[in-house]
N, C-alpha and C positions, 0 to 999 in steps of 0.2 A: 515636248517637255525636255527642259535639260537635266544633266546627268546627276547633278545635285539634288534636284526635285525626287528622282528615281531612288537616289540613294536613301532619301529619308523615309522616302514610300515604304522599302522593304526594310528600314527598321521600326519603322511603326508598325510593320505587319510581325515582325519578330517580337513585339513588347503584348500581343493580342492572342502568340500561339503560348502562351505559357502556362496555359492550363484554367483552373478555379481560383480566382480570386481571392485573398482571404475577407477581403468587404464583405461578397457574396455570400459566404460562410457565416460570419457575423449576423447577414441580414437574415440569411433562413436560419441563423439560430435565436435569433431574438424572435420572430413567424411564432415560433416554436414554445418560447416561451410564453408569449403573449398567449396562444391559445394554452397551453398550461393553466397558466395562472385565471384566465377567463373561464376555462370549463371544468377542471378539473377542482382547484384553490376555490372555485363560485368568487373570488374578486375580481369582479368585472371592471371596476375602475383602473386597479393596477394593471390586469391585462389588456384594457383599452391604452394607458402609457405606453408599455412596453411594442403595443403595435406599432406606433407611430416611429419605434429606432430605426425601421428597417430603411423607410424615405430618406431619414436622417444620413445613413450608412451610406447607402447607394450614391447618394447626392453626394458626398463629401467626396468618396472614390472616384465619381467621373470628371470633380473640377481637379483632385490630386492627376487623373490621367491625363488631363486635357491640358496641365500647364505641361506635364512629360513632354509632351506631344510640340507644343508651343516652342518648348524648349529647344528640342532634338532639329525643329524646321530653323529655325534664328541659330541652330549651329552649323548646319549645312547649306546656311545662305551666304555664312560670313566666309 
């Protein structure tokens, strides 16, 4: 591998150690609501919507990480 390649390595590995997400957060906190709203409120419709944020969440955060990602390699190439 060359040194460039290496160099992106270890800042993608740096962008991974940062701890808990705030997506993550979001996503078990909307979990949390949905069952709220399902068992406790008995609206079962509202709390079946509110499930469905979490995919929503997740998904948006890995395409936001993965252009990071895209990015960081197409600047350590040029």
């Amino acid at each position: 591998m060359s040194e460039t390649t290496d160099d992106a390595g270890q800042t993608v590995a740096k962008l991974d150690d940062s701890g808990i997400a705030p997506s993550v957060v979001a996503a078990v906190g909307s979990v949390a609501l949905a069952l709220y709203f399902y068992y406790v409120r008995g609206d079962k419709q509202r709390g079946q919507f509110v499930g469905l944020w979490p995919a929503t969440i997740l998904g948006l955060a890995a395409y936001l990480k993965i252009e990071e990602i895209k990015k960081l390699v197409e600047e350590s190439d040029s």
